[in-house]
C-alpha positions in Angstrom: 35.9 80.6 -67.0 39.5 80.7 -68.5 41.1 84.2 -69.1 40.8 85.9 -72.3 44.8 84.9 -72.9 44.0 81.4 -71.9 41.3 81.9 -74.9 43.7 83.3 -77.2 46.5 80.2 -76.6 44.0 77.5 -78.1 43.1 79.2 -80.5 46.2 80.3 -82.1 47.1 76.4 -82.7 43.8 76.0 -84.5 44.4 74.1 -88.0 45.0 75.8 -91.0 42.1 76.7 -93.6 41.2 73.5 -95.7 40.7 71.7 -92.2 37.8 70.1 -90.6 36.1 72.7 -89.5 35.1 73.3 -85.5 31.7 72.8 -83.6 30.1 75.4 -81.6 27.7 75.5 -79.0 26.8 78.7 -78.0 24.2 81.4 -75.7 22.4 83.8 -78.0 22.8 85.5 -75.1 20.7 87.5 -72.5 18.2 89.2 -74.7 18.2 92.2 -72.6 22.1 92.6 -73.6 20.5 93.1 -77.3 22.1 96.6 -77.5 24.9 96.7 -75.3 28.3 97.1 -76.8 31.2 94.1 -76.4 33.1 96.7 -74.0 30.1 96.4 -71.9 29.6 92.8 -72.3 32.5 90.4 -71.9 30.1 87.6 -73.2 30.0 89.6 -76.8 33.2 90.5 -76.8 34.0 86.4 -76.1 31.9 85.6 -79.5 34.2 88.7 -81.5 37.5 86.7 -80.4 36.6 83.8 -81.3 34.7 85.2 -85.0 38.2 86.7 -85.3 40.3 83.3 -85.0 37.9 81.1 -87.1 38.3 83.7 -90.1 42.2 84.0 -89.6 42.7 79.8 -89.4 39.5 78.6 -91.0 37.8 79.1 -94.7 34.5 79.7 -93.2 32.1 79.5 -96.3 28.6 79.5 -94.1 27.5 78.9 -91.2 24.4 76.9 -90.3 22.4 77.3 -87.2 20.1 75.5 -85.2 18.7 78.1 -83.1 16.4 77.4 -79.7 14.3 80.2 -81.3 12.9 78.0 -84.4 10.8 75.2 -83.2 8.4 73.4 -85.8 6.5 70.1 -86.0 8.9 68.6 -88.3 12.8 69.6 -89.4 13.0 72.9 -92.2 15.6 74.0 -93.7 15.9 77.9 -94.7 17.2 77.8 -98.1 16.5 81.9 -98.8 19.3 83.4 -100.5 18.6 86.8 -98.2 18.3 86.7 -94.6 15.1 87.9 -93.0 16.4 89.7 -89.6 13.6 88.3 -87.1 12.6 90.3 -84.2 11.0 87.7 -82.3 10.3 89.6 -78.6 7.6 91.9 -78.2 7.2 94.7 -75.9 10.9 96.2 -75.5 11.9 99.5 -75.9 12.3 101.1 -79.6 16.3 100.5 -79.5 15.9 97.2 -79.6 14.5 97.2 -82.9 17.1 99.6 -84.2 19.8 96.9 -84.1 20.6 95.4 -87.3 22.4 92.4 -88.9 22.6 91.9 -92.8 23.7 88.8 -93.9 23.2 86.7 -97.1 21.8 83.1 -97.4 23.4 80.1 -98.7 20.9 78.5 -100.4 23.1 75.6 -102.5 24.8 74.6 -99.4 21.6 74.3 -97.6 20.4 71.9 -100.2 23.3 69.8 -99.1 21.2 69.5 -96.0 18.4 68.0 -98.1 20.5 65.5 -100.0 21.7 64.2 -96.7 18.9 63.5 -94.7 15.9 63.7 -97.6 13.5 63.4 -94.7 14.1 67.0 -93.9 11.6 69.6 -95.8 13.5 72.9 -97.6 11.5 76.1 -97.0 12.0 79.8 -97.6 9.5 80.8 -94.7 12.3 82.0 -92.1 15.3 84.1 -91.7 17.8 85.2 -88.8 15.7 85.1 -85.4 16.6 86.2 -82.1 18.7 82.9 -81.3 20.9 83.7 -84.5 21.2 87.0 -85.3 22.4 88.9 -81.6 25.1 86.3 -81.6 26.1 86.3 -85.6 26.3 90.0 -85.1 29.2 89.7 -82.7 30.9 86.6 -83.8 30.8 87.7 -87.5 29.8 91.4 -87.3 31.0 92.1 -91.0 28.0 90.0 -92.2 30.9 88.2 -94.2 29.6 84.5 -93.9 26.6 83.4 -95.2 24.4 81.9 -92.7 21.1 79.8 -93.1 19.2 77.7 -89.9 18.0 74.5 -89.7 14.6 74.3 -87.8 14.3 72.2 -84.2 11.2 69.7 -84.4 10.1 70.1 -81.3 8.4 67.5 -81.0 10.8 64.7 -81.6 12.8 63.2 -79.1 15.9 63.9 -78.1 17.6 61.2 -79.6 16.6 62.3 -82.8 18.5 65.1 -82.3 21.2 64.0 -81.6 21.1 61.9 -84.4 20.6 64.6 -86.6 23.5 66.1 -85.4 25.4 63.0 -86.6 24.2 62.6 -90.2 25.7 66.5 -90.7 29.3 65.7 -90.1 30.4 65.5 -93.4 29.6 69.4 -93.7 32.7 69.9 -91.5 34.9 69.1 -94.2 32.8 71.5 -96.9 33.6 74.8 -94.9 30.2 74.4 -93.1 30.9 75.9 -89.4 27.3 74.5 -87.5 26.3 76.0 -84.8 24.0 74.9 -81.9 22.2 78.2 -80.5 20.6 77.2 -76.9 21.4 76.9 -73.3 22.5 74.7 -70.9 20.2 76.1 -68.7 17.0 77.8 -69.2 13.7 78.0 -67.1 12.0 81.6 -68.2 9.3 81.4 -65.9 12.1 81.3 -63.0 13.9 83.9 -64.5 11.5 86.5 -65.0 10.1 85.6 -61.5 13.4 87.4 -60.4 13.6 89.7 -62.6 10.0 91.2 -61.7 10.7 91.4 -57.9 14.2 93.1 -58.9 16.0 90.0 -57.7 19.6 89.4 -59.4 20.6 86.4 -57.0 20.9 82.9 -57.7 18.5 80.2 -56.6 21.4 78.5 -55.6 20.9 75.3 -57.2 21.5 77.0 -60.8 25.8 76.0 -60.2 25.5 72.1 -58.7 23.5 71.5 -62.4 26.3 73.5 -64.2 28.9 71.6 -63.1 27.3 68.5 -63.2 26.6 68.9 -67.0 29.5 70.0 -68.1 31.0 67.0 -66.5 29.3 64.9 -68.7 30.6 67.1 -71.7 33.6 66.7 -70.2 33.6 63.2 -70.2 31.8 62.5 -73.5 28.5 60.9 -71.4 26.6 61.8 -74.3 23.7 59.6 -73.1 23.2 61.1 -69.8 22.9 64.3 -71.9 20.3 62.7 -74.1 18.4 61.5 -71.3 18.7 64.8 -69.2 15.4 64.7 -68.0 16.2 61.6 -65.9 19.4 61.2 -65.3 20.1 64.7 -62.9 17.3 65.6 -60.5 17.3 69.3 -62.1 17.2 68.1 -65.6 14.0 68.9 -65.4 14.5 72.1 -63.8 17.2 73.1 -65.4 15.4 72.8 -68.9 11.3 73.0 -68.6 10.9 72.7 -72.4 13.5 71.2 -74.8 13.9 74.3 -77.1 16.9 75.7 -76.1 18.3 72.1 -74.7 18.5 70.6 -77.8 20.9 72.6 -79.8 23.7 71.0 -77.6 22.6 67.5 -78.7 23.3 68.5 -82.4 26.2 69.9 -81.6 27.5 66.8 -79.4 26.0 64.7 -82.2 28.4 66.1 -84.5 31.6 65.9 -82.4 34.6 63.1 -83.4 36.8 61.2 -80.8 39.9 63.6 -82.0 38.0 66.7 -81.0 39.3 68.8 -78.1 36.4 70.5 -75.8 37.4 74.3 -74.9 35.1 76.7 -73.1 35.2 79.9 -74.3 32.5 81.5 -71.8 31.9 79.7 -68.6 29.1 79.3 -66.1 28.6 82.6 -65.0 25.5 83.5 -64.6 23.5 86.7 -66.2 20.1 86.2 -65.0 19.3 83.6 -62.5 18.2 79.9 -63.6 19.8 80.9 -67.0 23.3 79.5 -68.6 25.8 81.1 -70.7 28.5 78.4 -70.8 29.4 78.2 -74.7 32.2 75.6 -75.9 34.3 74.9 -79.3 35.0 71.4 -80.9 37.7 71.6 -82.4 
């Protein structure tokens, strides 16, 4: 992971408001790090630099999200002009539920979405849920940019995704910042198998897929990606259900030959067989 300064020097030569605006792909984050403050958690305070820059060089009007934490049987998009906060974990203590993001919707820019791609359905049935909201509330704490999600089908296939992710480019040029809310890496069961016996470490194959896949970021082999499940022997592993895979095919899906890749969080891991590497297209 580059240093915070390293962080800073890209983003100072980011282009001017009125300019096609950047990609992300992004961790919500370890959900036990709800409550912890950014001086706590460099991850949060990663997301606050970075909300910083894109206000200061970019005319963010809203933000669209497709969070690993919104999976239907079919593609939705939220058009509410208020923002339900979700608390979609159960069984945590009460501070958890004391943490609060308020942010408005952006309903006539979501119906963009529709006039796009007209196979998509508009609905008014969701709000912020735990794959938006911990991270919006660091990256824009204010709760200054409107923000509305776009629903994962999770029963497509991945090159539908991806695809998706293609048709939506021409928001970049309407102020639109789209976000892809996953990780690279992400096998629960695993996770919580350590977590119950108290067991911070590794499995030690967690860094060989992390470097492997951002290679192929790296190097724009978009088609391994789509194909993850084949074309690494812990694709599978690595990611048991597609949920929170797939944001980083709409994200990729949106990227241009011109854009520059920049990792603003790297592969370190905070619980084991989980990923909080997080780039910007830009």
């Amino acid at each position: 992971m580059g240093t915070l300064s390293s962080f800073k020097t890209f983003t100072e030569a980011l282009p001017t408001q009125g300019k096609k605006m950047p990609v992300l792909f992004t961790s919500h984050g370890n959900p036990m790090d709800i409550p912890v403050s950014r001086n706590e958690r460099l991850f949060w305070q990663k997301l606050f630099d970075l909300g910083v820059d894109l206000q200061k060089n970019y005319e963010v009007k809203a933000t669209l999200v497709v969070s690993a934490h919104w999976c239907t049987r079919g593609t939705f998009i939220n058009i509410s002009p208020e923002q339900q906060q979700i608390f979609d974990y159960y069984g945590f203590p009460d501070e958890y539920y004391k943490v609060h993001y308020n942010a408005k919707g952006a309903p006539e820019i979501a119906r963009e979405v529709k006039k796009i791609i007209p196979s998509i359905s508009e609905t008014t049935d969701w709000g912020l849920d735990h794959g938006a909201w911990p991270m919006l509330m660091h990256l824009f704490p204010k709760g200054n940019i409107p923000v509305f999600q776009m629903s994962i089908d999770y029963y497509a296939k991945t090159e539908y995704h991806f695809e998706l992710g293609k048709q939506l480019k021409s928001l970049r040029n309407k102020g639109v910042l789209i976000i892809g809310s996953g990780a690279l890496i992400h096998n629960l069961p695993l996770a919580m198998k350590k977590m119950q016996s108290r067991d911070t470490k590794p499995y030690g194959w967690e860094m060989e897929y992390d470097a492997w896949i951002k290679k192929q970021i790296d190097e724009r082999n978009f088609s391994n990606l789509i194909n993850y499940e084949n074309s690494h022997k812990l694709g599978k592993l690595a990611a048991p259900t597609p949920d929170h895979y797939v944001p980083l095919l709409y994200s990729l899906g949106l990227a241009e030959i011109s854009d520059e890749i920049n990792y603003f969080y790297g592969g370190e891991l905070s619980l084991p067989a989980f990923s909080e590497r997080s780039f910007i297209l830009s």
